[in-house]
C-alpha positions as CSV (number, residue, x, y, z in Angstrom):
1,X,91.8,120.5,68.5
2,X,92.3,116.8,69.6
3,X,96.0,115.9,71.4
4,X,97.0,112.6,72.4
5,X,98.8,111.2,75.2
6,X,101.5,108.4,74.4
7,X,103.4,106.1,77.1
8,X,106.9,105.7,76.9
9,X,106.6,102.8,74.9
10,X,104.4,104.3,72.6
11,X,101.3,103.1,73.5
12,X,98.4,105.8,73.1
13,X,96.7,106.4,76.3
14,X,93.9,108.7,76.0
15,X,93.1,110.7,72.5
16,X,90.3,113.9,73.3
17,X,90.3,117.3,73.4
18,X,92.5,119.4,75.8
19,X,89.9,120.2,78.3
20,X,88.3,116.5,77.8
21,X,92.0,114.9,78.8
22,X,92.6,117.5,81.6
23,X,89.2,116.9,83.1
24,X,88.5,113.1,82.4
25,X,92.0,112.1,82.4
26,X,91.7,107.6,81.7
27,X,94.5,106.5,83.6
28,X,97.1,107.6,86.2
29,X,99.9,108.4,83.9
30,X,98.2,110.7,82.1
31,X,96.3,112.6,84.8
32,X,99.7,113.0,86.2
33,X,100.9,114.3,82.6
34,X,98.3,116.5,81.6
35,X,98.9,119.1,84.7
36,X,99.2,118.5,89.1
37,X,96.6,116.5,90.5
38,X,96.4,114.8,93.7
39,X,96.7,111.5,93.7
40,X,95.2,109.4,96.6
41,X,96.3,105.8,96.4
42,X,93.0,103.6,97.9
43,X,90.7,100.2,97.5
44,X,87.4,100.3,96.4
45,X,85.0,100.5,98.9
46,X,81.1,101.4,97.5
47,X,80.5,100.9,94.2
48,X,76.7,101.9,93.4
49,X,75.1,102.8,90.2
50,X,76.2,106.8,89.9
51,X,78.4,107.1,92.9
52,X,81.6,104.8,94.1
53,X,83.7,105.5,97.1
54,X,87.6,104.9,97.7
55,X,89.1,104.2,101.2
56,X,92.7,106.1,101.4
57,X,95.2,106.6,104.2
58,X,93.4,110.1,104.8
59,X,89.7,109.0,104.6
60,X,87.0,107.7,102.4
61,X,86.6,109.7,99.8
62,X,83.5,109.4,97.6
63,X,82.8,110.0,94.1
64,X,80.4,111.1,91.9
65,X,80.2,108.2,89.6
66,X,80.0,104.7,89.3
67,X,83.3,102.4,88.8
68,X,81.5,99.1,88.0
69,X,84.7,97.8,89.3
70,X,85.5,94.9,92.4
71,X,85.1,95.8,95.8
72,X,88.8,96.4,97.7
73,X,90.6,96.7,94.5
74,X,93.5,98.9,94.3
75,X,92.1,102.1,92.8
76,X,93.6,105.9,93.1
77,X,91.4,109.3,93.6
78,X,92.4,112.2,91.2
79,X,91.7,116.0,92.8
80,X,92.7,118.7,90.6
81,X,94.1,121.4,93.0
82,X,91.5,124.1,91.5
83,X,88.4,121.7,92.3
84,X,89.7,122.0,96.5
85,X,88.3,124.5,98.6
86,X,90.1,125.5,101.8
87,X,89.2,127.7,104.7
88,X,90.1,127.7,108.7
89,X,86.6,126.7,109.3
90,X,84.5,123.6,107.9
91,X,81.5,124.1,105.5
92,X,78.5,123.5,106.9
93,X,76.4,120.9,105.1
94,X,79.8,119.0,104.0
95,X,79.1,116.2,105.1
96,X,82.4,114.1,103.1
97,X,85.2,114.7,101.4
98,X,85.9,117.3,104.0
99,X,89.6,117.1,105.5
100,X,91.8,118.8,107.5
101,X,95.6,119.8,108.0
102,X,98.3,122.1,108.3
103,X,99.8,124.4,105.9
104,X,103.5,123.9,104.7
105,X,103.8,125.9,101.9
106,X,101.8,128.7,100.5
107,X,103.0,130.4,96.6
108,X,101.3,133.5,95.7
109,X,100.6,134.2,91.9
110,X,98.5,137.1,90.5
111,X,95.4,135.2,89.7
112,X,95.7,132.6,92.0
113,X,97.6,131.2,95.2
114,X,98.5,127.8,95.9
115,X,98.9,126.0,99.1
116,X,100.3,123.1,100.3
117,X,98.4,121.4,103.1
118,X,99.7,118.3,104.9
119,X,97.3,115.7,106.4
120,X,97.7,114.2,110.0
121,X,99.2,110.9,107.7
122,X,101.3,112.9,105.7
123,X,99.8,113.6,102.5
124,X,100.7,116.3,100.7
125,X,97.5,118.2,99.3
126,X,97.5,120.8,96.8
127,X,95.3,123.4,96.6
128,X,95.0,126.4,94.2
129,X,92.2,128.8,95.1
130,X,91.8,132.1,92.7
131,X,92.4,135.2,94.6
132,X,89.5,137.5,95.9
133,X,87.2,134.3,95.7
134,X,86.7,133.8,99.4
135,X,88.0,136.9,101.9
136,X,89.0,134.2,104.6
137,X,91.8,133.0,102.6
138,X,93.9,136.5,103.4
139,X,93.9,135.1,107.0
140,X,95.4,132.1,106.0
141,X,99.2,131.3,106.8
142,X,101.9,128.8,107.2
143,X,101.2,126.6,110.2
144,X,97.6,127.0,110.0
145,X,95.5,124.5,110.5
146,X,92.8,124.3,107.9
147,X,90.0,122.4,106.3
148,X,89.7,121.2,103.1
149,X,86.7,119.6,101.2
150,X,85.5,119.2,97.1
151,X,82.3,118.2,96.1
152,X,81.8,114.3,94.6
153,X,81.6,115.2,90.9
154,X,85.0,117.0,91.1
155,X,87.0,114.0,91.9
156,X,87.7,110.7,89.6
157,X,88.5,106.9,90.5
158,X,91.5,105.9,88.0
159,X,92.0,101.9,87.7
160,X,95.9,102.4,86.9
């Protein structure tokens, strides 16, 4: 099945398949509309071939493919909450993308739980990690201070 995505004014945004449009969502307004995502707000800062990267109030993030788009223009990085890892200590090997704050809010479902992590600048990152994936999670509570990180290819650069 295909599904589209319309503006208020009617306009149709993106046109795909439900997993195409919640994974490659083409613009702001729909990646917003298809499900949570965070949003970092950012200016182009690399912009190579297969890899770009964004510079945002919490970091530079980089991404795992190419923008072909003007250096310092006003760009935003979509992270889907399920695509963050989290733990109390950093990965070894990450060497970006890897972040770190405190936990504000923490909702446990059956299959899943979902935190919310603020950054040092105030960002508010969701992060949904299934339960029983990673045994250090049970240790983590509100107040904590964790990490987070996500690998290149889980993160997109939206123009608008």
């Amino acid at each position: 099945g295909r599904i589209a995505v319309m503006s208020s004014r009617g306009r149709v945004l993106q046109v795909g398949s439900p997993q195409e449009v919640y994974e490659y969502p083409s613009t702001r307004f729909v990646a917003d509309f298809i499900g949570s995502v965070n949003l970092l707000d950012g200016k182009l800062s690399i912009d190579e071939t297969d890899r770009c990267a964004v510079q945002t109030a919490i970091g530079e993030i980089h991404v795992g493919h190419s923008l072909s788009g003007a250096l310092g223009m006003p760009v935003a990085v979509a992270v889907r909450p399920e695509k963050i890892s989290i733990g109390k200590q950093a990965p070894k090997g990450q060497s970006h993308n890897l972040f770190n704050g405190r936990v504000k809010e923490i909702a446990y479902f059956g299959s899943h739980n979902t935190y919310i992590v603020v950054t040092p600048q105030g960002y508010r990152m969701k992060i949904t990690e299934p339960n029983g994936s990673h045994l250090n999670l049970l240790d983590i509570t509100w107040e904590d201070e964790v990490f987070f990180w996500w690998d290149d290819t889980d993160a997109l650069v939206l123009r608008d």
